[in-house]
N, CA, C and O atoms as a GROMACS GRO file, in nm:
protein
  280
    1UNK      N    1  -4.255   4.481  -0.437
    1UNK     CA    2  -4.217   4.343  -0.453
    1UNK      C    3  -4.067   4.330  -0.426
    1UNK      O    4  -3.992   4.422  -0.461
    2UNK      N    5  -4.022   4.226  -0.369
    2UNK     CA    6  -3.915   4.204  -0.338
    2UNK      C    7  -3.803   4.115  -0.401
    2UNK      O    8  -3.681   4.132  -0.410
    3UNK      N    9  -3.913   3.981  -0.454
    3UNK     CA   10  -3.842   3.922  -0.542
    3UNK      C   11  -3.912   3.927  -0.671
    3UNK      O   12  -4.026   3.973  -0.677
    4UNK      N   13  -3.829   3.868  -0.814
    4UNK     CA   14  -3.960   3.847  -0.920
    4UNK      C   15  -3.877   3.748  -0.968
    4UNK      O   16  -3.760   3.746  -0.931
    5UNK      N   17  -3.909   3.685  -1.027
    5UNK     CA   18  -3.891   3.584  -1.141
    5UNK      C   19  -3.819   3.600  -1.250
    5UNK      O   20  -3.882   3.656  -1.339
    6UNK      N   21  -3.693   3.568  -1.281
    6UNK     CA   22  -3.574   3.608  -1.354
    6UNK      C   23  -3.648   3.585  -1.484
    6UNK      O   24  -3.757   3.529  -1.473
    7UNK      N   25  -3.593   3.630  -1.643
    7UNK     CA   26  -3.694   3.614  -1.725
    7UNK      C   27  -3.544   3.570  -1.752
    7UNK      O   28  -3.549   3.576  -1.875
    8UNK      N   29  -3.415   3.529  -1.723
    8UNK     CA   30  -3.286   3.507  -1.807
    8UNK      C   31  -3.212   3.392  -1.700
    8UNK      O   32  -3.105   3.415  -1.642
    9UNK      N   33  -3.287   3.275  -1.687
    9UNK     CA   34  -3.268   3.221  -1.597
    9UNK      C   35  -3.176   3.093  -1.640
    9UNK      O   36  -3.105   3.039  -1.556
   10UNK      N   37  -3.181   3.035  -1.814
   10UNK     CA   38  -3.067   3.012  -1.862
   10UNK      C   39  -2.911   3.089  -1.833
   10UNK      O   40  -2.804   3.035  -1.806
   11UNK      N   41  -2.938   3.195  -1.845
   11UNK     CA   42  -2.828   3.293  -1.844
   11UNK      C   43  -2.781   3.302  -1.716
   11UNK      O   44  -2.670   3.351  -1.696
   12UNK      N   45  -2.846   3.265  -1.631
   12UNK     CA   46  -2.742   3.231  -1.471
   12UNK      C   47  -2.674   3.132  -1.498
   12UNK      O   48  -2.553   3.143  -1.476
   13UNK      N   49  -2.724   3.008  -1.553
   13UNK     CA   50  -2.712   2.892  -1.525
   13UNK      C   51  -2.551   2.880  -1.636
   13UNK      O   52  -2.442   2.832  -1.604
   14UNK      N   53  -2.592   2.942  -1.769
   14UNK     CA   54  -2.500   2.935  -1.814
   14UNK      C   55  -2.339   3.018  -1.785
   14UNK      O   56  -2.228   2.998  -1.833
   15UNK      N   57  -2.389   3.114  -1.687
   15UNK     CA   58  -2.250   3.187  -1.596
   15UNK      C   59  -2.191   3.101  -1.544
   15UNK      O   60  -2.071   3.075  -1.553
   16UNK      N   61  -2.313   3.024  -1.456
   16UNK     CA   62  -2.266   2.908  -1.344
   16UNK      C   63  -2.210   2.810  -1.402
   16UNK      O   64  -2.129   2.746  -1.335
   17UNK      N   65  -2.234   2.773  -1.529
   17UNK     CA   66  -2.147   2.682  -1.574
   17UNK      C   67  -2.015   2.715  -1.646
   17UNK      O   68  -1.934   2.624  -1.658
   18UNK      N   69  -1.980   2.854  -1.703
   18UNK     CA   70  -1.818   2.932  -1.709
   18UNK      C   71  -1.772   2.881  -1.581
   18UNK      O   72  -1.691   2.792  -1.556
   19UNK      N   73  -1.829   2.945  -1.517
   19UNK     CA   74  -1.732   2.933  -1.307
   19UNK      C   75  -1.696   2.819  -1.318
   19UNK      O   76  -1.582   2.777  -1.332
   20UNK      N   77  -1.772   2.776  -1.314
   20UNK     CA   78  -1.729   2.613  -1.316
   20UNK      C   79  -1.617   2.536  -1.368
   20UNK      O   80  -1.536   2.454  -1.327
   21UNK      N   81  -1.638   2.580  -1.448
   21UNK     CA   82  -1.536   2.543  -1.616
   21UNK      C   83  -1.402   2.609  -1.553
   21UNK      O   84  -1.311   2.528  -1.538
   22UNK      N   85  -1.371   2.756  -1.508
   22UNK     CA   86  -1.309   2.831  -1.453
   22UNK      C   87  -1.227   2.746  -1.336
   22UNK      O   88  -1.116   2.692  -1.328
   23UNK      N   89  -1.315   2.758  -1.270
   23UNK     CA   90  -1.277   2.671  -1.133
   23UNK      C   91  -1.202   2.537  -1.123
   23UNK      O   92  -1.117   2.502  -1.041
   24UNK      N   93  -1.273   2.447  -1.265
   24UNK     CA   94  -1.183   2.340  -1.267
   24UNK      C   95  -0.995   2.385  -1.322
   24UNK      O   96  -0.878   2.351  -1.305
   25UNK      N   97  -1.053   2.449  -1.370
   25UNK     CA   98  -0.898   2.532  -1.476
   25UNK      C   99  -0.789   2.586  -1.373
   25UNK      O  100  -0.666   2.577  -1.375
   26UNK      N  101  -0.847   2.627  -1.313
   26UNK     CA  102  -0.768   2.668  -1.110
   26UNK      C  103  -0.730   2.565  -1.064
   26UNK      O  104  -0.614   2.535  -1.034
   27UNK      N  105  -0.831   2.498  -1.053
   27UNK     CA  106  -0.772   2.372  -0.940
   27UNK      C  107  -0.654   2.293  -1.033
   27UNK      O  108  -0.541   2.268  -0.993
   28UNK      N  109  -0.704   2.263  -1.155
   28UNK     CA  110  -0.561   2.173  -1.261
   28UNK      C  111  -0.434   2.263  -1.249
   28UNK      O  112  -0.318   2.223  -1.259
   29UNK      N  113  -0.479   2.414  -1.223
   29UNK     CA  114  -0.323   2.468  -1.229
   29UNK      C  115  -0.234   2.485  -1.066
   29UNK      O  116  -0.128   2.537  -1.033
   30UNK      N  117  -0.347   2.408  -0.992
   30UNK     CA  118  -0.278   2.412  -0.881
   30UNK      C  119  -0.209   2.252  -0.901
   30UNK      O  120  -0.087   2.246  -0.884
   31UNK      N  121  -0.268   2.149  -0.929
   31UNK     CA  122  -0.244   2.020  -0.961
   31UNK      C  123  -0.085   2.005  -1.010
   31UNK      O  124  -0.010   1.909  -0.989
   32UNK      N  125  -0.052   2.150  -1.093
   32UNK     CA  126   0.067   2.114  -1.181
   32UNK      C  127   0.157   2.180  -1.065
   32UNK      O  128   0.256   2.130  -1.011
   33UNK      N  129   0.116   2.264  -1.049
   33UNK     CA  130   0.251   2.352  -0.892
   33UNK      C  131   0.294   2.293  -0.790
   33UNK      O  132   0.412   2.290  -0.754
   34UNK      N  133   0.180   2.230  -0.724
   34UNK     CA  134   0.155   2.139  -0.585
   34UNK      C  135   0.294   2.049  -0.591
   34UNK      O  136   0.303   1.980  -0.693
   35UNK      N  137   0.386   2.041  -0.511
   35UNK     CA  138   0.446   1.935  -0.426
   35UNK      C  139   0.407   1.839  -0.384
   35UNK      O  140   0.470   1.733  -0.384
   36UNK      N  141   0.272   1.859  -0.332
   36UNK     CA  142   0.244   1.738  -0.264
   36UNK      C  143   0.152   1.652  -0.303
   36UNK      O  144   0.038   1.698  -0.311
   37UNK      N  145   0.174   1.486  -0.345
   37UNK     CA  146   0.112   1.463  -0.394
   37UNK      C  147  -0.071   1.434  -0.316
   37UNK      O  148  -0.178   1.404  -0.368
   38UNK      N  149  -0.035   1.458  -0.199
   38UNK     CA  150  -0.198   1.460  -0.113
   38UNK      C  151  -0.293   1.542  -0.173
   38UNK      O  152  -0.409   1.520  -0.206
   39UNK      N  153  -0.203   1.667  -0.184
   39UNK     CA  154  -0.257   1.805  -0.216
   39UNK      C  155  -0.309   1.752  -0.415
   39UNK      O  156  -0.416   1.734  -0.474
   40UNK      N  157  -0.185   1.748  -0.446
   40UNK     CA  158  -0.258   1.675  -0.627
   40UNK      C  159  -0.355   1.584  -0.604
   40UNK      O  160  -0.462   1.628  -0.644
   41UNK      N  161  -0.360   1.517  -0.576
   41UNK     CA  162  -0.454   1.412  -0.587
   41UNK      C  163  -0.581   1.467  -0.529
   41UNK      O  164  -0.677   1.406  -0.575
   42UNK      N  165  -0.615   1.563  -0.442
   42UNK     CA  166  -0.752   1.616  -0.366
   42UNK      C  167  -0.772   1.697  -0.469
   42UNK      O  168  -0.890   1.711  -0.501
   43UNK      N  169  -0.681   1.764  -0.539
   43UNK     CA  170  -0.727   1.902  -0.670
   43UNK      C  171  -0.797   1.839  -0.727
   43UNK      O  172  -0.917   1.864  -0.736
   44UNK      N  173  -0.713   1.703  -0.799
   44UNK     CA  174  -0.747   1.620  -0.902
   44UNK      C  175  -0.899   1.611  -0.932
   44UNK      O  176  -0.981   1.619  -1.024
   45UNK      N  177  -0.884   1.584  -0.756
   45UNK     CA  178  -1.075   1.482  -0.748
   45UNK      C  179  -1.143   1.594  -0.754
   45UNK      O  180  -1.214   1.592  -0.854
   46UNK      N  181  -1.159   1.733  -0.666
   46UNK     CA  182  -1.205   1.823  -0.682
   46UNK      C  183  -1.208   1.886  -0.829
   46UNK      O  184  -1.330   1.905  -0.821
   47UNK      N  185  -1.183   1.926  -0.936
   47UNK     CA  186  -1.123   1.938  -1.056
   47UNK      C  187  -1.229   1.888  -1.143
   47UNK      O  188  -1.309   1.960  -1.203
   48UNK      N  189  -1.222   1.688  -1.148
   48UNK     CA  190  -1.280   1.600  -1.211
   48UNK      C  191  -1.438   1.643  -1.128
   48UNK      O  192  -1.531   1.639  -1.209
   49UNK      N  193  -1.477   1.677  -1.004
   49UNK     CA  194  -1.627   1.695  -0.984
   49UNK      C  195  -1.669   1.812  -1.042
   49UNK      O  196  -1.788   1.819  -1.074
   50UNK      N  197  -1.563   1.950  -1.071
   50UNK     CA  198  -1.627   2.072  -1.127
   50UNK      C  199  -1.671   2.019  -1.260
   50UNK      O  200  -1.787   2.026  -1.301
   51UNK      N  201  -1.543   1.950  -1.342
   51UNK     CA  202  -1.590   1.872  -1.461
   51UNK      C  203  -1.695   1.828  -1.480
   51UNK      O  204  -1.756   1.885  -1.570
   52UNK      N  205  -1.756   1.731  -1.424
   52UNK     CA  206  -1.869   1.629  -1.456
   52UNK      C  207  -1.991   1.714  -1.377
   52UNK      O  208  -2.071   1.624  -1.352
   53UNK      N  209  -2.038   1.817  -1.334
   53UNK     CA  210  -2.106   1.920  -1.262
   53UNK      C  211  -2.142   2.022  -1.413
   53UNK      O  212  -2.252   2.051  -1.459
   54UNK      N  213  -1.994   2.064  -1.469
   54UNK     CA  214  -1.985   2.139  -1.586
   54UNK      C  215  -2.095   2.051  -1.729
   54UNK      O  216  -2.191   2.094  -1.793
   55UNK      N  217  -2.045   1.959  -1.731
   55UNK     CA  218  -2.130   1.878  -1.840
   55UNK      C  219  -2.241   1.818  -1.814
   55UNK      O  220  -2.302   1.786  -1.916
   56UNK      N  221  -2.317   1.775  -1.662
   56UNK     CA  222  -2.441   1.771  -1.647
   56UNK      C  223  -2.485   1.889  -1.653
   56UNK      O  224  -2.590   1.866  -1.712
   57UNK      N  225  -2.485   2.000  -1.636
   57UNK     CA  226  -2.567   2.140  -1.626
   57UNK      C  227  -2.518   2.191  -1.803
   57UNK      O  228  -2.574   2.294  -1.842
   58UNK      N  229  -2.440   2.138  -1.882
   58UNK     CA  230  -2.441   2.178  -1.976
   58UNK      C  231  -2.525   2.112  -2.067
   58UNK      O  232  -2.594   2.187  -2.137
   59UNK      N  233  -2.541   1.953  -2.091
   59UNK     CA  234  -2.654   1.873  -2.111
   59UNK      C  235  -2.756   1.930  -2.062
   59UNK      O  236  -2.835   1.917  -2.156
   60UNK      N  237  -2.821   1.991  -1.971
   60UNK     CA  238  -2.928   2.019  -1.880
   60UNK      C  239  -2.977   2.114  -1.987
   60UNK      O  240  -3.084   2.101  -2.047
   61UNK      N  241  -2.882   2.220  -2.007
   61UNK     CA  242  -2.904   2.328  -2.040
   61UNK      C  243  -2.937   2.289  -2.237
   61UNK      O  244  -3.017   2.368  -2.285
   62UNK      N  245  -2.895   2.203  -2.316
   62UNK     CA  246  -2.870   2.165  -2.432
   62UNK      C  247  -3.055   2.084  -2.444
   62UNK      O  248  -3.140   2.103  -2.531
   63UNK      N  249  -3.061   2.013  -2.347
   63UNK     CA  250  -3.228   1.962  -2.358
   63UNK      C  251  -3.293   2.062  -2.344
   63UNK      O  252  -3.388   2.082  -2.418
   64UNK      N  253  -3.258   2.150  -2.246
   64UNK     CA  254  -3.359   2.256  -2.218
   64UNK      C  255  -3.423   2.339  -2.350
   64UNK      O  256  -3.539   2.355  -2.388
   65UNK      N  257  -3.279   2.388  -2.408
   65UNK     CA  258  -3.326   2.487  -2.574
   65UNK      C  259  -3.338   2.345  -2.623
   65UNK      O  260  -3.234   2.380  -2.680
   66UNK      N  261  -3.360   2.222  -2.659
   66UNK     CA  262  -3.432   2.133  -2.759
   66UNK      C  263  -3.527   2.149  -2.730
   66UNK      O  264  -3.609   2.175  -2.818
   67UNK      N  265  -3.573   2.144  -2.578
   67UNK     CA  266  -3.737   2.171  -2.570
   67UNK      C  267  -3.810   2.256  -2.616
   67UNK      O  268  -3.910   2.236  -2.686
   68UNK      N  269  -3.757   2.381  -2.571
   68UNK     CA  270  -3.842   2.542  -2.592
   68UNK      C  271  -3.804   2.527  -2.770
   68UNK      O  272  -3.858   2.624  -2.824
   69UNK      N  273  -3.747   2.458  -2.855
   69UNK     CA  274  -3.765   2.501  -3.016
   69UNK      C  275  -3.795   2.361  -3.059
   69UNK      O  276  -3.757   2.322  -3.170
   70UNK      N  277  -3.854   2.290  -2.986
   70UNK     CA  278  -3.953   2.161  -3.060
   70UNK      C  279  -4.068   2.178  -3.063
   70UNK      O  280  -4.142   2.094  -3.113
   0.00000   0.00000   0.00000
């Protein structure tokens, strides 16, 4: 067999949502260095989408365990 079926498939999701979290934390510390405000303002927006990416998949993940212990 080549592939199988992760039995910890929260547990990606919840990596993927550190990175995330991570990633926005990068881009804000480029936000504060940057000169330029083109360059701030594209972090910014980029930044604010890891954000709101971070808290839908964290909601996602928060219904998910309400489900499996209702």
């Amino acid at each position: 067999m080549l592939y199988e079926a992760s039995e910890s498939y929260g547990n990606m999701l919840m990596a993927q949502n550190r990175s995330l979290e991570s990633g926005a934390e990068l881009l804000n510390a480029g936000v504060r260095i940057s000169t330029s405000d083109r360059t701030r303002a594209r972090l910014e927006e980029m930044a604010e989408s890891y954000l709101v990416t971070h808290e839908a998949l964290e909601s996602a993940l928060r219904a998910s365990r309400q489900r499996r212990h209702a």
